[in-house]
N, C-alpha and C positions, 0 to 999 in steps of 0.2 A: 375506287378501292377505299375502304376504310380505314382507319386509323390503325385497328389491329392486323389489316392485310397487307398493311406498308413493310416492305423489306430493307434492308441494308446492305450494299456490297460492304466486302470489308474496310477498305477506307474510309467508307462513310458513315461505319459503326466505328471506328476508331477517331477519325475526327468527332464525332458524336459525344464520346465518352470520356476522351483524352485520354486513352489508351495507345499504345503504338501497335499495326499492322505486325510486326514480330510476335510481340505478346497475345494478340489473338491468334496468331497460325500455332503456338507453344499448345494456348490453351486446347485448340481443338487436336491438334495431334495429339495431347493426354488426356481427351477428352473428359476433358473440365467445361468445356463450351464450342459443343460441336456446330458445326455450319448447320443449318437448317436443310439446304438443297442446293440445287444447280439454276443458274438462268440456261436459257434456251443455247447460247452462246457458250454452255458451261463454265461459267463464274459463279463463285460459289455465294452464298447469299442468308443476311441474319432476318429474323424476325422480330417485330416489336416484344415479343415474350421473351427472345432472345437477349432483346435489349434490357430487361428488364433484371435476367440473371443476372449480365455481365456487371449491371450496377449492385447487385446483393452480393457479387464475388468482389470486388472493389472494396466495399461497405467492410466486408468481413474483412479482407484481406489489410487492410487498413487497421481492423483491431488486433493485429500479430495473426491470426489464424493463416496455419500453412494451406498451400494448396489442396492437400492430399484435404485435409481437414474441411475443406471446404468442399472438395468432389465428397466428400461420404456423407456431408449432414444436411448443406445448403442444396445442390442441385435437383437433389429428389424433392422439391417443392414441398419442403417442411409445415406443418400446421402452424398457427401461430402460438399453441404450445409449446411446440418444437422447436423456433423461434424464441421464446422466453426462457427457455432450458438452455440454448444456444450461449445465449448472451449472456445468463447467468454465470455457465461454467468457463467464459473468457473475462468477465470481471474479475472473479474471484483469481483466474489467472493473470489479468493486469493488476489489479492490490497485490497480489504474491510479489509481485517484481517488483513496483512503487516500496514494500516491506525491505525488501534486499537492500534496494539504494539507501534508502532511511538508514538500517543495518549499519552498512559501511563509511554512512554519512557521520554518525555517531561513535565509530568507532575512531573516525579522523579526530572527530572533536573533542574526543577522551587521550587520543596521540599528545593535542596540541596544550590540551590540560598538564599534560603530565610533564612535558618539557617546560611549560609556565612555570614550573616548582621545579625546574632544574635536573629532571629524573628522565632517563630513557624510559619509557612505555613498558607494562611486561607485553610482550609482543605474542607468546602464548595466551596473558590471557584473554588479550582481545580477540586474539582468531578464535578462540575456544568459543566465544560469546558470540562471535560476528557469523559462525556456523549455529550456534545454539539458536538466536534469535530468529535468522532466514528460515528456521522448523517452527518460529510460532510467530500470530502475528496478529493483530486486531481482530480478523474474523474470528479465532479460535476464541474469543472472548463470547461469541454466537452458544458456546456451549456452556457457559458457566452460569451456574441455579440463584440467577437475581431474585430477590423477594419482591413481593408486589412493592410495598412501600419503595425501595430504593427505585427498582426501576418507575417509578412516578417521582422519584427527586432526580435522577438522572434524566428521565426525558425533557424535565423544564430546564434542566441546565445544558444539554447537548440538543438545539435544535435540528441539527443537520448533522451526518455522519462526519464530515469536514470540522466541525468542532472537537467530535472525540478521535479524530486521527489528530488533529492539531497537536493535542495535549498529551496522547498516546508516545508519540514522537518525543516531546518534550521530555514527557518522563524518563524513554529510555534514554538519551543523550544526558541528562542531568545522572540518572541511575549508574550509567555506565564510566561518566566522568568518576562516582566516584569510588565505582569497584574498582578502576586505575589506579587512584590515588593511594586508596587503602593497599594495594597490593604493591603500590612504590614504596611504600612508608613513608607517605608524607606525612607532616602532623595536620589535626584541624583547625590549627592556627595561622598556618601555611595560607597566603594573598592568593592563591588558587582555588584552596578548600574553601576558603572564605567567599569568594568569586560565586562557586555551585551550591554555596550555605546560600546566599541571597538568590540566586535565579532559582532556586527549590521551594524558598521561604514565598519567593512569587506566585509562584506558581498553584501551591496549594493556597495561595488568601486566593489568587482568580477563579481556582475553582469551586471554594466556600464559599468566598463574598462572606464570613463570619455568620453565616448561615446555622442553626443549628440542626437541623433536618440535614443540609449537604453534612457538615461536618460528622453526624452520627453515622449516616450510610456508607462512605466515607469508609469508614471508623469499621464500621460493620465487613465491607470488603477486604478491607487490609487484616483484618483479623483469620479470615476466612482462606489466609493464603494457601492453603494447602491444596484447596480446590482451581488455581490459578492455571491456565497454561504452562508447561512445564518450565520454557523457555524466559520468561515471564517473575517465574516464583526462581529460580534460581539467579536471576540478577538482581531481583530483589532483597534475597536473603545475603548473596556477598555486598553488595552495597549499605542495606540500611542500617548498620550498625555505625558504618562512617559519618555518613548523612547524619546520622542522631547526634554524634560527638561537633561535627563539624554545624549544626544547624544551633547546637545548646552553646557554642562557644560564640555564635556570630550575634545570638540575641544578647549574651552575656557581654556583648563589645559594644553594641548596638545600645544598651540599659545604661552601660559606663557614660559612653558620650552624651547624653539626655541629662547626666547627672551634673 
């Protein structure tokens, strides 16, 4: 018998796989991974092809894809177009959810900002934001009309997608600290504002490096807000006015001491 005539009772596709005997009787009663046939003896029995679903339903199942989801796209032996189209539209649904956490990761650290300065949170406006944000999120940046020029200063400064989620992230948690603040009424003088003056002030020299090409494209983006994500451009617009006040006061503290 050959390698692909080789069968499996189900024990022995379950020790095989690391699946438990339940979970394959489930699968094939809903048929998600039917038995292949009967032995002589009528015990029912998988196939090495069988074997080879049970590991693509695994694979998937393992990337959040529900059963159902899996009996309608996976088991009709998808092409490997079909396959790439697959995995596509469950990335973009893993970053969806990575986006959320971030979201409400941000929305803590704008809480804890706002108590540092002595002020209860507006607790409106962070939910307002913490729902705005979960509707936009890096990918939707996929539709915005980069120029050639910038996108050739952004690819040499973001070599990996991991670089501009890094930063994405950053922004919003700094951005969000200080739409908080502004809506506490803190001042920009305030050990707090001053705190997100300097991790802001950071953040854009890392991603200039004093660069004049980053810095103009930059320059070119933020000017161009209109076209932004919506989600994006409106925490934008309640924050940067803070940020501006609180960033002019920290260089302006910063020039004293040097003095």
């Amino acid at each position: 018998m050959s390698d692909k005539d080789k069968t499996f009772l189900i024990g022995e596709l379950a020790a095989a796989t690391g699946v438990t005997v339940r979970t394959l009787q489930h699968y094939d009663k809903i048929g998600l991974l039917p038995t292949s046939g009967r032995t002589e003896g009528g015990r029912r029995y998988y196939t090495e092809e069988d074997m080879l679903s049970l590991e693509q339903i695994i694979f998937y199942k393992s990337l959040g894809l529900s059963l159902q989801e899996i009996r309608d796209k996976v088991v009709n032996r998808p092409s490997l177009s079909q396959i790439e189209q697959i995995l596509h539209a469950q990335e973009v649904a893993l970053y969806k959810k990575i986006e959320d956490a971030h979201a409400g990761i941000a929305a803590i650290e704008a809480c804890r900002t706002a108590i540092a300065s002595g002020n209860y949170p507006s607790w409106q406006l962070l939910t307002g934001f913490i729902e705005t944000l979960k509707n936009s999120n890096l990918m939707d940046w996929r539709q915005y009309a980069f120029k050639d020029a910038q996108m050739s200063v952004f690819s040499k400064r973001f070599e990996n997608e991991q670089d501009a989620f890094d930063l994405y992230h950053t922004w919003r948690v700094l951005a969000l600290k200080a739409a908080t603040l502004a809506k506490s009424g803190v001042s920009p003088d305030d050990p707090a504002a001053q705190a997100m003056a300097e991790d802001w002030r950071k953040m854009t020299a890392d991603v200039t490096q004093g660069d004049p090409d980053r810095i103009h494209a930059f320059a070119q983006v933020q000017a161009d807000r209109s076209a932004w994500p919506e989600g994006d451009r409106d925490l934008m617009e309640a924050s940067q006015p803070f940020i501006d006040l609180a960033v002019k006061r920290y260089l302006e503290h910063r020039s004293q001491k040097q003095k």
